[in-house]
C-alpha positions as a Markdown table, in Angstrom:
| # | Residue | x | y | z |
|---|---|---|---|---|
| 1 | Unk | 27.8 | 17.8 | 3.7 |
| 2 | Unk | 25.6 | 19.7 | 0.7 |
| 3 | Unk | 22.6 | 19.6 | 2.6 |
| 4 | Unk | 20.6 | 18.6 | -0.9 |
| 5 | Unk | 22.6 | 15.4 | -0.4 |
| 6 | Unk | 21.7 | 14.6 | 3.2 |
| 7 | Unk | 20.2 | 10.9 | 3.4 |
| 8 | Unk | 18.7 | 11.9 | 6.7 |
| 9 | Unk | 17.4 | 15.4 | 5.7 |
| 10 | Unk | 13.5 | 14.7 | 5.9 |
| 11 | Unk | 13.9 | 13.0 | 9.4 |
| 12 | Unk | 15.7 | 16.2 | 10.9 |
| 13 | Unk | 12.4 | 17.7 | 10.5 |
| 14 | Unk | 10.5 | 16.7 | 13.9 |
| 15 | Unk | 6.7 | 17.0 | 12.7 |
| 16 | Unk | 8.2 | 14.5 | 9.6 |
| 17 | Unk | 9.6 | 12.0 | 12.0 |
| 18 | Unk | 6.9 | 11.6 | 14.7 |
| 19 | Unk | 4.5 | 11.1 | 12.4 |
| 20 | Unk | 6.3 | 8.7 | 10.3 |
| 21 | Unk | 6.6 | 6.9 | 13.8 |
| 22 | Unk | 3.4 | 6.5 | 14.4 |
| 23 | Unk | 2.4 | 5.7 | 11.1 |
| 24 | Unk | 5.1 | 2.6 | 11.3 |
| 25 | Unk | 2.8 | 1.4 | 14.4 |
| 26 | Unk | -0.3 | 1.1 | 12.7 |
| 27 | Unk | 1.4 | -0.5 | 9.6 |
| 28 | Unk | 2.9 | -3.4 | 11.9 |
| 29 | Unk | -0.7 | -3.7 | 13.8 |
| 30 | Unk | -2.5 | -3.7 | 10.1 |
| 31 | Unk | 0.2 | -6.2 | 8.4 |
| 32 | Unk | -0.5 | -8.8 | 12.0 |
| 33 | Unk | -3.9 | -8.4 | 11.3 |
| 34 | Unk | -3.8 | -9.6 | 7.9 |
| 35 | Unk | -1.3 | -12.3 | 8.3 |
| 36 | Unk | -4.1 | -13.5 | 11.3 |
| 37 | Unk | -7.4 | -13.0 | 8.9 |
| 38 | Unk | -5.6 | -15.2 | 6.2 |
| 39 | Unk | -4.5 | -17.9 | 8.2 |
| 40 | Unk | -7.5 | -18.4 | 10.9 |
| 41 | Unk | -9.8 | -18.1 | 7.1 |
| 42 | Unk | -8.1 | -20.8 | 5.2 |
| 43 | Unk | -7.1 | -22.7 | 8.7 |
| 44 | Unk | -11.3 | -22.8 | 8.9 |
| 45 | Unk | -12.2 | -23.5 | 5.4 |
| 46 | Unk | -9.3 | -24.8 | 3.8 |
| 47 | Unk | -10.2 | -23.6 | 0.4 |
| 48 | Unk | -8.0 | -21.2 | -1.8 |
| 49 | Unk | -10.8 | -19.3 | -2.9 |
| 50 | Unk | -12.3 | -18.5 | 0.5 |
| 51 | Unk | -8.6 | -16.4 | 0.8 |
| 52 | Unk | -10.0 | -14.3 | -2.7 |
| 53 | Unk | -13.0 | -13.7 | -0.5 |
| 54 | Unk | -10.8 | -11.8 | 2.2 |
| 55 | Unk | -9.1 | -9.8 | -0.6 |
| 56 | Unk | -12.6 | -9.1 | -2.6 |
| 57 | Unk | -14.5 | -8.1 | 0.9 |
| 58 | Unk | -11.6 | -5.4 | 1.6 |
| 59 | Unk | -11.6 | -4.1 | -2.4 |
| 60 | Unk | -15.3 | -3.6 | -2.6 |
| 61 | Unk | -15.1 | -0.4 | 0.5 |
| 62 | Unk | -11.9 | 1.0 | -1.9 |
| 63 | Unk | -14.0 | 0.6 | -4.9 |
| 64 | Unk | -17.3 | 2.6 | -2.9 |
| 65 | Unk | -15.9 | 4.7 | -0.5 |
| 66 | Unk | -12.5 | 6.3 | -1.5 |
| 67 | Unk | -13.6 | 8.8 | -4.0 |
| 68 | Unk | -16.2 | 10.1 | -1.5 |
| 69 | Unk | -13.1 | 10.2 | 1.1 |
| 70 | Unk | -11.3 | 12.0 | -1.2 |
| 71 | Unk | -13.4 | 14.7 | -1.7 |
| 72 | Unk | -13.7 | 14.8 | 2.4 |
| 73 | Unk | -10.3 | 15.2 | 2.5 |
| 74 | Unk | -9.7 | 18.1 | 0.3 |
| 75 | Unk | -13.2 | 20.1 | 1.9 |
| 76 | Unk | -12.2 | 18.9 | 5.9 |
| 77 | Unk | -9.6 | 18.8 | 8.3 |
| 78 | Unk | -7.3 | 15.8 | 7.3 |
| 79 | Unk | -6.2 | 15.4 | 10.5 |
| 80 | Unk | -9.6 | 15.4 | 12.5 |
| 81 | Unk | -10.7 | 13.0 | 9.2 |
| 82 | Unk | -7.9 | 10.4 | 9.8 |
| 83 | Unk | -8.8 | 10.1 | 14.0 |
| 84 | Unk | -12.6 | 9.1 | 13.3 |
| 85 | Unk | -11.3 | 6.7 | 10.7 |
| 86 | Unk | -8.9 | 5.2 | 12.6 |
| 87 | Unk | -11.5 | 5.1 | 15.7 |
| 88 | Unk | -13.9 | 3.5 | 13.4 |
| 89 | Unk | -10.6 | 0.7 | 12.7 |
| 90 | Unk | -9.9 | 0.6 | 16.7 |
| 91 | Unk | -13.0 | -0.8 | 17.0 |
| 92 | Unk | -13.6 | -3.1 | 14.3 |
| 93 | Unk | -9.5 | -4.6 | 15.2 |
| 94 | Unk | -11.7 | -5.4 | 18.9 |
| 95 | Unk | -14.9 | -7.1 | 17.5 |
| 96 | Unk | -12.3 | -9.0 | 15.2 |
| 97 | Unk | -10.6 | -10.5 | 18.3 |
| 98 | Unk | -13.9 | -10.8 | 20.0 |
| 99 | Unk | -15.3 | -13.1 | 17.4 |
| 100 | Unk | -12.1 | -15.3 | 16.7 |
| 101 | Unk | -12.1 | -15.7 | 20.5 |
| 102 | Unk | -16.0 | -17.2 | 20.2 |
| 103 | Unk | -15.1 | -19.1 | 16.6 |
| 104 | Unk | -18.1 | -17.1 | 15.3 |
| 105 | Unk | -19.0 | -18.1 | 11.7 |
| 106 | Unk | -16.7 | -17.0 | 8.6 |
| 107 | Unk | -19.2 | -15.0 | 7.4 |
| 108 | Unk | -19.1 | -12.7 | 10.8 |
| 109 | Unk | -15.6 | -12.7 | 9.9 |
| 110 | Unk | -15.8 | -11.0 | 6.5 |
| 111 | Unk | -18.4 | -8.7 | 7.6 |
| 112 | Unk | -16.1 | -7.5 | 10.0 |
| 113 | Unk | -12.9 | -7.2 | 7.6 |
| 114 | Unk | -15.4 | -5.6 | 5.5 |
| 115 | Unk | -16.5 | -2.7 | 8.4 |
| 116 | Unk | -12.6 | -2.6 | 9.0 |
| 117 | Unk | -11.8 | -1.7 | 5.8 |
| 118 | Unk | -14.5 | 0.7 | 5.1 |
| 119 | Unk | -13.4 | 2.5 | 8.2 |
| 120 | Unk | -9.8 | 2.9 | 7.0 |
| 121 | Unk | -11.2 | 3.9 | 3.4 |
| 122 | Unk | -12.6 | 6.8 | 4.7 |
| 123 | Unk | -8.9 | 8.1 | 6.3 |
| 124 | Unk | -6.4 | 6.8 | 3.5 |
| 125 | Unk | -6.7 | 10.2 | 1.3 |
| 126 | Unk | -6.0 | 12.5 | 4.2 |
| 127 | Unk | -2.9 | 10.2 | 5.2 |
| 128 | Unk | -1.7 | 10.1 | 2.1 |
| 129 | Unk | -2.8 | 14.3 | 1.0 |
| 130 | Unk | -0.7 | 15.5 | 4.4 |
| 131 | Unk | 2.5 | 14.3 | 3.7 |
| 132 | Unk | 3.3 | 16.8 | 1.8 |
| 133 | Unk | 2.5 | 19.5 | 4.4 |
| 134 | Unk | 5.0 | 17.9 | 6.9 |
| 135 | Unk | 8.1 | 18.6 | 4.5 |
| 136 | Unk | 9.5 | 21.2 | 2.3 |
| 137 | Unk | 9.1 | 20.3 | -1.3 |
| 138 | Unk | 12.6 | 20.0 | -2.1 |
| 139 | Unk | 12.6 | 17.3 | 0.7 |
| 140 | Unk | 9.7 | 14.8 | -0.7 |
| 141 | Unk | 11.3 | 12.4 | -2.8 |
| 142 | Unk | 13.5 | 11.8 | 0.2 |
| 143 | Unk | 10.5 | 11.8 | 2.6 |
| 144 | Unk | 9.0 | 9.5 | 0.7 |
| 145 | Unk | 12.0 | 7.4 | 0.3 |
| 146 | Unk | 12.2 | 7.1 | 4.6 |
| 147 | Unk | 8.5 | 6.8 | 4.9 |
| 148 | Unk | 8.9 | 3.5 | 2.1 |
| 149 | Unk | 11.9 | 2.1 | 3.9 |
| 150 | Unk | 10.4 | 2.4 | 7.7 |
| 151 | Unk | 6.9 | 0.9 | 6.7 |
| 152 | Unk | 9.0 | -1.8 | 5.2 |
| 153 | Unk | 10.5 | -2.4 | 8.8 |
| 154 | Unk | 7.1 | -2.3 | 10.0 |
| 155 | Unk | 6.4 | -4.8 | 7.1 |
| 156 | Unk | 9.0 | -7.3 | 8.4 |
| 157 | Unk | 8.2 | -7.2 | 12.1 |
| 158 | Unk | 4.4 | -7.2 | 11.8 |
| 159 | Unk | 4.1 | -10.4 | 9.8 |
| 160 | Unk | 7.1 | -12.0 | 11.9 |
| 161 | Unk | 5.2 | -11.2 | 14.9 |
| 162 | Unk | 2.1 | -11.9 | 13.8 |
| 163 | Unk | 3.8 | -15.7 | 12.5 |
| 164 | Unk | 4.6 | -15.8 | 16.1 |
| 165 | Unk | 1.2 | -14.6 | 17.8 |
| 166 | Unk | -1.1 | -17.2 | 15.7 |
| 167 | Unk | 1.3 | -19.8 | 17.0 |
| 168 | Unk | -0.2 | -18.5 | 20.1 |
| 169 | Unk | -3.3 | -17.1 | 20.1 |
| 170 | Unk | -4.8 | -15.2 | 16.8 |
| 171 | Unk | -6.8 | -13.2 | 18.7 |
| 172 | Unk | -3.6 | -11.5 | 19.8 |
| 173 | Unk | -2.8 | -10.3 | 16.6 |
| 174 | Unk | -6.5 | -8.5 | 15.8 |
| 175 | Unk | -5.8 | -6.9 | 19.5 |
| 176 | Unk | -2.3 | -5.6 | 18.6 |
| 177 | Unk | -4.0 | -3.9 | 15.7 |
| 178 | Unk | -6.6 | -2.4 | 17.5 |
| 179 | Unk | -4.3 | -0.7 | 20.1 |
| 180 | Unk | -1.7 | 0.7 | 17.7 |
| 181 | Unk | -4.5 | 2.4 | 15.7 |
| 182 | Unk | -5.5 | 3.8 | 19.3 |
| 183 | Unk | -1.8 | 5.2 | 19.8 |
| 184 | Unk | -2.1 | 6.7 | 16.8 |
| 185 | Unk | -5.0 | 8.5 | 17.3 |
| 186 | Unk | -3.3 | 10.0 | 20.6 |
| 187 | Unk | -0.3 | 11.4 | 18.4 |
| 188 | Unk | -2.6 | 12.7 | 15.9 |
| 189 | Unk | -4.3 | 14.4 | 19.1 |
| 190 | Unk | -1.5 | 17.0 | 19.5 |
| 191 | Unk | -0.6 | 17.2 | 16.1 |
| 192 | Unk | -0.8 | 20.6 | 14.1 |
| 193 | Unk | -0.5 | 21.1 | 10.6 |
| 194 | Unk | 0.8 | 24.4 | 8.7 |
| 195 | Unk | -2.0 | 26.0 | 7.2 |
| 196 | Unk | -2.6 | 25.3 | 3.2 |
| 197 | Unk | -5.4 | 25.8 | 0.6 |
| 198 | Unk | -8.0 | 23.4 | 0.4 |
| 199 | Unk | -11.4 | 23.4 | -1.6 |
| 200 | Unk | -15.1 | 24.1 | -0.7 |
| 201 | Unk | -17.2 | 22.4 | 0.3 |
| 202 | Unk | -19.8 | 22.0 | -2.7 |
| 203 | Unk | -21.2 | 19.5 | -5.1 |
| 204 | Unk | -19.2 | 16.3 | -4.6 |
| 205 | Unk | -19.4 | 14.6 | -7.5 |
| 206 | Unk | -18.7 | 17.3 | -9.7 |
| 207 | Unk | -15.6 | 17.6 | -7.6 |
| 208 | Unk | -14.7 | 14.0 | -8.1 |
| 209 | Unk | -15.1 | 14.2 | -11.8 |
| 210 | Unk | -12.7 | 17.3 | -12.0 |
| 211 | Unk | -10.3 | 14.9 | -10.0 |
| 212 | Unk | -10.5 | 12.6 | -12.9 |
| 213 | Unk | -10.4 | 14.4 | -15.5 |
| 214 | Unk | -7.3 | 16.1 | -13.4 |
| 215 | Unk | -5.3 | 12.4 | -13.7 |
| 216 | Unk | -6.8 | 11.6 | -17.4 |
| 217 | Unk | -5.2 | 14.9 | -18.2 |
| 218 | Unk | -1.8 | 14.0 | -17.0 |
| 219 | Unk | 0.1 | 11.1 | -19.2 |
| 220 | Unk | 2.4 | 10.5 | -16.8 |
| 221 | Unk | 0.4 | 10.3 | -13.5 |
| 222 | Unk | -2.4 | 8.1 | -15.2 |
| 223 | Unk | 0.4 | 6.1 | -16.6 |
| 224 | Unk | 2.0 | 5.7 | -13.3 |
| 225 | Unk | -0.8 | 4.2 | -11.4 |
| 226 | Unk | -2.7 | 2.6 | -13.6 |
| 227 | Unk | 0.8 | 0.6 | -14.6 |
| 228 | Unk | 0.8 | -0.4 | -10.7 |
| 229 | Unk | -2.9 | -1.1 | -11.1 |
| 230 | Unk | -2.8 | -4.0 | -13.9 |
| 231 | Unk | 1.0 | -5.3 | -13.0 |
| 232 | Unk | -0.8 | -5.6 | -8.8 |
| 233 | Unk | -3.9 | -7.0 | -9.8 |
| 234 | Unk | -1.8 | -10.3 | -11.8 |
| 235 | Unk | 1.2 | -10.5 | -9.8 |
| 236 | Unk | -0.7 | -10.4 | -6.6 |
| 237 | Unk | 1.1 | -13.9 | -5.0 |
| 238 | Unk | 0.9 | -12.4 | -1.3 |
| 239 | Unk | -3.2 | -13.8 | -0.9 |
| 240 | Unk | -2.1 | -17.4 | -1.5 |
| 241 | Unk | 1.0 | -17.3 | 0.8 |
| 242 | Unk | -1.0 | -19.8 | 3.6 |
| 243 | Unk | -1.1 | -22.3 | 0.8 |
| 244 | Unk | 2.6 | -22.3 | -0.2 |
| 245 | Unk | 3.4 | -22.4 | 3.9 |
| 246 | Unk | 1.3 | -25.6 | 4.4 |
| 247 | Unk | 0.7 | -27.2 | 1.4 |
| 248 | Unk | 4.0 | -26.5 | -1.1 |
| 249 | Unk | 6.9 | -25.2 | 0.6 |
| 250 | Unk | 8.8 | -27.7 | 2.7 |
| 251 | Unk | 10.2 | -26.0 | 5.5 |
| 252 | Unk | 10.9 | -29.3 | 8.1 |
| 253 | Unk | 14.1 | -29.7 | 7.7 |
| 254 | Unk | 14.5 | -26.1 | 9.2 |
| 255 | Unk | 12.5 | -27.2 | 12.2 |
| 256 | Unk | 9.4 | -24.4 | 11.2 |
| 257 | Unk | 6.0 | -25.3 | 11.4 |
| 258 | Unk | 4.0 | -23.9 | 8.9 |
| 259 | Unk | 2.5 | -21.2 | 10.9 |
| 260 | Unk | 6.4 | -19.2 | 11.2 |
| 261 | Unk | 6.6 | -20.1 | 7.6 |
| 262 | Unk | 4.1 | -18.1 | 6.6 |
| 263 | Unk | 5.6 | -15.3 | 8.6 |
| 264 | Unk | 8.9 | -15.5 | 7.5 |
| 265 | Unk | 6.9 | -15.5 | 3.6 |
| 266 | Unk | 4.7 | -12.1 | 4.8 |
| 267 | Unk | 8.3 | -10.6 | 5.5 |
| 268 | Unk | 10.3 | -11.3 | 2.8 |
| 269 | Unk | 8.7 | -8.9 | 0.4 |
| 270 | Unk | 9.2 | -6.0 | 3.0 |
| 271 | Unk | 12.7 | -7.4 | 4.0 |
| 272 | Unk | 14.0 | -7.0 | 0.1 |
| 273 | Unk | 12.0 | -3.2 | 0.1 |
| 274 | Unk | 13.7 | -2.5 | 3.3 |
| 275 | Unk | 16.9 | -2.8 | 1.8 |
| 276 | Unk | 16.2 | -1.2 | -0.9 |
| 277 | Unk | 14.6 | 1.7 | 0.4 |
| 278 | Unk | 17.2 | 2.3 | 2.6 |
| 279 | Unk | 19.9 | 1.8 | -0.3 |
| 280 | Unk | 17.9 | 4.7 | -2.5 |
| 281 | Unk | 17.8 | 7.1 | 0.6 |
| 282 | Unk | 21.4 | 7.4 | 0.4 |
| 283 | Unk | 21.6 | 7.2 | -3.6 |
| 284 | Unk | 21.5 | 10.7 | -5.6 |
| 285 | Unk | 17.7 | 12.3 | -6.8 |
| 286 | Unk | 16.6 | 9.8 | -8.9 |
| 287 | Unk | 17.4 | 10.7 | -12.8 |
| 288 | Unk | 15.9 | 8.6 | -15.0 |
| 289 | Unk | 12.7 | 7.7 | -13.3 |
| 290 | Unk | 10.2 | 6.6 | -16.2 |
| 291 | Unk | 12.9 | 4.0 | -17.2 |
| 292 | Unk | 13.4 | 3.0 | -14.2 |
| 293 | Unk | 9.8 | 2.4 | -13.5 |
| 294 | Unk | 9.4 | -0.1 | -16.6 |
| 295 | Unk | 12.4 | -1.9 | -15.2 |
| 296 | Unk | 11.5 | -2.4 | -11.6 |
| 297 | Unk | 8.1 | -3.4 | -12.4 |
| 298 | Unk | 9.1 | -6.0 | -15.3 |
| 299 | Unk | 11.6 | -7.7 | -12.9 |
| 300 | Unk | 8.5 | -7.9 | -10.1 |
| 301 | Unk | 6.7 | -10.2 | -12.5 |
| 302 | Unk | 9.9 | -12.4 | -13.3 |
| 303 | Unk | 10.3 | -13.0 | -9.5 |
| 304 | Unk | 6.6 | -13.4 | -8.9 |
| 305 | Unk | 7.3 | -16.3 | -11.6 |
| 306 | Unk | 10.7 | -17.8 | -9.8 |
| 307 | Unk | 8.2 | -17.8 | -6.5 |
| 308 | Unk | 5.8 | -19.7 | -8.7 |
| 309 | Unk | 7.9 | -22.3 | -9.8 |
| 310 | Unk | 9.9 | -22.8 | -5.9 |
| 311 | Unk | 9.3 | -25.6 | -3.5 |
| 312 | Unk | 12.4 | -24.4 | -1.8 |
| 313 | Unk | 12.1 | -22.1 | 1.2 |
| 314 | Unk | 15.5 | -20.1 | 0.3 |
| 315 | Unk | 14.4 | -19.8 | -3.4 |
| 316 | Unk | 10.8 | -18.2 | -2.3 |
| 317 | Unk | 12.1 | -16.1 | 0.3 |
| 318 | Unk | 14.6 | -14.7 | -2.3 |
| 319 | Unk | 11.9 | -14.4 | -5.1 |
| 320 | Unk | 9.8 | -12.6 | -2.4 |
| 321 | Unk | 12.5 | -10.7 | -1.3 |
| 322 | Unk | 12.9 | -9.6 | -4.9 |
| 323 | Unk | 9.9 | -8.6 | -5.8 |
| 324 | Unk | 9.2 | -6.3 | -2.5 |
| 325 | Unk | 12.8 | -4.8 | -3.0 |
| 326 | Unk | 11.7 | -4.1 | -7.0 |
| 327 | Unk | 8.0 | -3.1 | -5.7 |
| 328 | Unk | 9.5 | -0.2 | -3.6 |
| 329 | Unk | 11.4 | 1.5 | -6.2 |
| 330 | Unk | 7.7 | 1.6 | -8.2 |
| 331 | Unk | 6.3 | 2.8 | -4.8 |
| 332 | Unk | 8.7 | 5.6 | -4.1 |
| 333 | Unk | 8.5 | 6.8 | -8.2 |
| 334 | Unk | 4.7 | 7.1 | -8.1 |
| 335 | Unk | 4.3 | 8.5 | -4.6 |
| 336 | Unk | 6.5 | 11.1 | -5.5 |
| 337 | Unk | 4.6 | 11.8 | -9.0 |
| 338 | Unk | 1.1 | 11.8 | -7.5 |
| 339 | Unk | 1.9 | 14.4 | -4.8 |
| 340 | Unk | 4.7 | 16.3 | -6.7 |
| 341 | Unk | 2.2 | 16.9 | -9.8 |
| 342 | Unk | -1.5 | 17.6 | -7.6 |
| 343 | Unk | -2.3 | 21.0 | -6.2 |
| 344 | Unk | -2.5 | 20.6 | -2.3 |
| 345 | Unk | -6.3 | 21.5 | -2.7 |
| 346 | Unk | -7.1 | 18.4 | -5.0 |
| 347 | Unk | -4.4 | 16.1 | -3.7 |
| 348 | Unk | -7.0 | 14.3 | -1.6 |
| 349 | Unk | -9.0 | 13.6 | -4.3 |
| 350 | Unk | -5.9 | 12.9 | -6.4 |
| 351 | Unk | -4.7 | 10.5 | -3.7 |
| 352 | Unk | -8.0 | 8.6 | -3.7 |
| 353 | Unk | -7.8 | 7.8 | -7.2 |
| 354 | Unk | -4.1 | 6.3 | -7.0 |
| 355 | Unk | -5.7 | 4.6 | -3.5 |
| 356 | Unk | -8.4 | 3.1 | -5.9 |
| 357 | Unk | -6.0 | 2.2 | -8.1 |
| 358 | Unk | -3.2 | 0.5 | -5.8 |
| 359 | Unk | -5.5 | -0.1 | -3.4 |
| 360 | Unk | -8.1 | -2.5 | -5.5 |
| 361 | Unk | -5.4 | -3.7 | -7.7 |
| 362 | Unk | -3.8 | -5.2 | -4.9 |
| 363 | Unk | -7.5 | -6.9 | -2.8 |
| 364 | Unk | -9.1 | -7.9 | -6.5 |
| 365 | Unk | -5.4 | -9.5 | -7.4 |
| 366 | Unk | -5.8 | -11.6 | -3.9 |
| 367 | Unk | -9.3 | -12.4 | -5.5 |
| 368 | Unk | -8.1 | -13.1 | -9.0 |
| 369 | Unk | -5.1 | -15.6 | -7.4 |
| 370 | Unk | -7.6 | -17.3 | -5.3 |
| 371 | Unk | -10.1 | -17.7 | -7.7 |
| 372 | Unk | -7.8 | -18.9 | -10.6 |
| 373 | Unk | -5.8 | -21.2 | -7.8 |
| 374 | Unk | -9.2 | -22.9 | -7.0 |
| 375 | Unk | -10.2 | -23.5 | -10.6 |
| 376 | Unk | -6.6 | -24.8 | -11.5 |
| 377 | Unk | -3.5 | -24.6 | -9.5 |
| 378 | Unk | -1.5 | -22.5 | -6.8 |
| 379 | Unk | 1.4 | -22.6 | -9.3 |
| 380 | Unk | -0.3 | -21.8 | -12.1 |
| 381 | Unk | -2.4 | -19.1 | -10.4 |
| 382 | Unk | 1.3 | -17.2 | -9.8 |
| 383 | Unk | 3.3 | -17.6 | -12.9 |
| 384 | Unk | 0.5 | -16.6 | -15.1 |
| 385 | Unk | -0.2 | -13.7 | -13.3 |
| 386 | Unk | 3.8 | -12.7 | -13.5 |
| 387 | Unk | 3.5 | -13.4 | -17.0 |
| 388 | Unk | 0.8 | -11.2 | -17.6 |
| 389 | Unk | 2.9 | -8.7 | -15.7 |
| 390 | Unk | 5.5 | -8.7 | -18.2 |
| 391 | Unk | 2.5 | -8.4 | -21.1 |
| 392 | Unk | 1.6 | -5.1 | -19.1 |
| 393 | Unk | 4.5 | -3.5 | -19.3 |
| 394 | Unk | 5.5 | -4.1 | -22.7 |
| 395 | Unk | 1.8 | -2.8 | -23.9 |
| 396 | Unk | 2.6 | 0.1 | -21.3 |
| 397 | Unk | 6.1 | 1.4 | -22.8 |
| 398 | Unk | 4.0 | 2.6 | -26.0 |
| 399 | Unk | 0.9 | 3.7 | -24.6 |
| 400 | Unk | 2.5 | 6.2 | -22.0 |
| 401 | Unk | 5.5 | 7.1 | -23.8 |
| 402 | Unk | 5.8 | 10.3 | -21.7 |
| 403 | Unk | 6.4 | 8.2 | -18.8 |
| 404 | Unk | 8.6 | 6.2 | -20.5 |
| 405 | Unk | 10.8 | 9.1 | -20.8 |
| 406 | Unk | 10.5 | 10.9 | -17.7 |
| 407 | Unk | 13.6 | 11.9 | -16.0 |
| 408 | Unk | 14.4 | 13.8 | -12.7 |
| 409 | Unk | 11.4 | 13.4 | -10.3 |
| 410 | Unk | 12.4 | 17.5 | -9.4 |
| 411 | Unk | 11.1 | 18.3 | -13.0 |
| 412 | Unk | 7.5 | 17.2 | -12.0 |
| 413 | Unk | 7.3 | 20.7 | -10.1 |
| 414 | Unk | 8.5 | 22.6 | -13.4 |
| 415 | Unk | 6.3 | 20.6 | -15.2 |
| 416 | Unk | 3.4 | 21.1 | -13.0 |
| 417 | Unk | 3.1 | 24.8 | -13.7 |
| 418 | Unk | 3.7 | 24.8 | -17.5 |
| 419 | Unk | 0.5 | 22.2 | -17.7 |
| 420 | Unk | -1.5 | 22.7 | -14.8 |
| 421 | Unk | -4.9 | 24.0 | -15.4 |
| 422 | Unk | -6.7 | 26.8 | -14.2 |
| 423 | Unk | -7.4 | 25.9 | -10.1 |
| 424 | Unk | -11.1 | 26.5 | -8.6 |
| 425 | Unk | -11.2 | 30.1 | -7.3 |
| 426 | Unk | -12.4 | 28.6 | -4.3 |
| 427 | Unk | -9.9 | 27.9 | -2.0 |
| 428 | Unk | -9.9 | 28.6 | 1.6 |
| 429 | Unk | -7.0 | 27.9 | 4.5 |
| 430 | Unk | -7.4 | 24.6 | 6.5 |
């Protein structure tokens, strides 16, 4: 087989693969940790906008901390950055459980999401800068097409189990978090990286701003996220998935209480990316990726409105289903055009900017869906944010016309050193 054409050729690469592993661990800790948050939260207050509240108290570390994490990222060793952060998680997971166990307050609650998330804030650049490190560059867009498709197994089995565990016992569920951010502190332990430029320490702001003016530069990489940003922040249905379990959905006749509804919900959208990641590592290079792009993100708002408009269980699992397999093929294109088009030395700061961008869009859209559900209704909360989805990508298609019209995702590297700038003379070997 041409090896250019090998579906598994980034997984034959062992530093690739084990860390992708571990990686998939923490993913199914952190997705039974927020399946638990929501449902203990609204099972306490019973009161759509106290679910906004556990979106807004996880967007406000993103919004504060990420830049500052980016620079660290790009001046320290990513990999010693990423083990305090997820120590910082490890512990917050455990005080989580502790609490829940005690039916402390719902304010101790949020304070605690809110140290969780800070924590993880602080490693998400340095996750997301080394990936490129672990595979040669011809490799990435199928790296990043594996690394999609496994976190979307991690996606299905971390909301089914956590479904199962609050059946149980919540407190499971923050505790199963908190050890597979411990395991993947021991992996990252014994991990080496191959050596690559990286910036100097220095003023950090002024390092920040040259990261911005780095993305407002680029049409197609400010296009790219901030498309994700707007169509997130509207179609963000996920936050008010408790209420559609309990209160809308009718599930009886299946014989499923409303707690393994909700699960089944939390996986549907990483049961539809599954598939579809796993269908695009096998496909050809991607060819006509800004197009593609429009596409995929204009049919996530139609299914966001289907899910809307369901009472059926089949119908919302296949909207949801929809709209994570749709959601993926977004993810993969901008992954690869935010690494592909950065210069390893400002890719942390790079990658905190799209992490701002994805990041927030998707805590204040949890907000923005709980709060408009609370002032009118659940359904109407949904299909006007798909709605407005749609709205965004029409205005998109003539604002970022570059992206519109972007082809091979390879061409970003030929691209790249046409229109890069001049880097800082000060680079030094991590």
């Amino acid at each position: 087989m041409n090896e250019r054409n090998d579906p598994y050729s980034a997984l034959r690469i062992p530093l690739f693969r084990n860390f992708l592993i571990a990686t998939c661990l923490v993913g199914m800790g952190t997705a039974a940790q927020g399946l638990a948050i929501g449902w203990e939260v609204y099972d306490r207050t019973e009161q759509a906008l106290s679910l906004g509240w556990v979106g807004l108290v996880q967007a406000i570390p993103m919004l504060l901390f990420t830049l500052p994490a980016g620079y660290l990222a790009d001046v320290f060793d990513r990999r010693k950055l990423m083990m305090w952060s997820l120590l910082g998680a490890t512990i917050s997971s455990l005080a989580l459980g502790v609490a829940s166990y005690y039916s402390a307050p719902v304010e101790w609650l949020y304070f605690l999401l809110f140290i969780d998330a800070t924590f993880l804030r602080f490693g998400w650049p340095a996750r997301s800068a080394i990936m490129p490190l672990l595979v040669p560059h011809e490799l990435f867009e199928n790296a990043v097409k594996w690394r999609t498709s496994l976190m979307q197994v991690t996606g299905i089995g971390g909301p089914v189990i956590g479904g199962f565990l609050i059946a149980i016992s919540i407190q499971a569920a923050y505790f199963l978090s908190a050890l597979s951010s411990a395991a993947f502190i021991l992996f990252l332990a014994g991990m080496r990286l191959p050596p690559a430029p990286r910036s100097q320490r220095g003023n950090m702001i002024g390092q920040v701003i040259e990261g911005l003016r780095f993305v407002w530069r680029k049409q197609v990489l400010l296009g790219a996220i901030s498309l994700d940003l707007f169509a997130v922040l509207l179609g963000g249905a996920v936050y008010l998935l408790p209420i559609f379990a309990r209160d809308i959905i009718d599930a009886s006749s299946l014989g499923l209480e409303p707690e393994e509804v909700l699960g089944w919900l939390r996986a549907a959208p990483a049961a539809g990316a599954c598939v579809m990641a796993i269908s695009m590592a096998y496909l050809p290079p991607i060819q006509r990726a800004g197009r593609i792009l429009f596409w995929s993100v204009a049919g996530f708002g139609v299914a966001t409105i289907v899910f809307g408009f369901s009472t059926s269980f089949w119908l919302s699992m296949a909207a949801l289903a929809l709209t994570g397999a749709l959601d993926n093929i977004s993810m993969v294109i901008r992954q690869v055009i935010t690494q592909m088009s950065t210069p390893n030395e400002m890719r942390g700061r790079v990658s905190a900017i799209s992490s701002i961008f994805v990041g927030s869009s998707n805590e204040l859209g949890g907000f923005e869906s709980g709060l408009v559900a609370q002032l009118t209704t659940p359904l109407i909360s949904v299909v006007s944010g798909g709605i407005g989805t749609l709205l965004v990508v029409g205005s998109w298609c003539g604002l970022f016309p570059k992206l519109l019209a972007l082809g091979p995702l390879s061409s970003l590297t030929a691209e790249r050193m046409a229109e890069e700038p001049a880097r800082d003379s000060r680079t030094l070997k991590s």
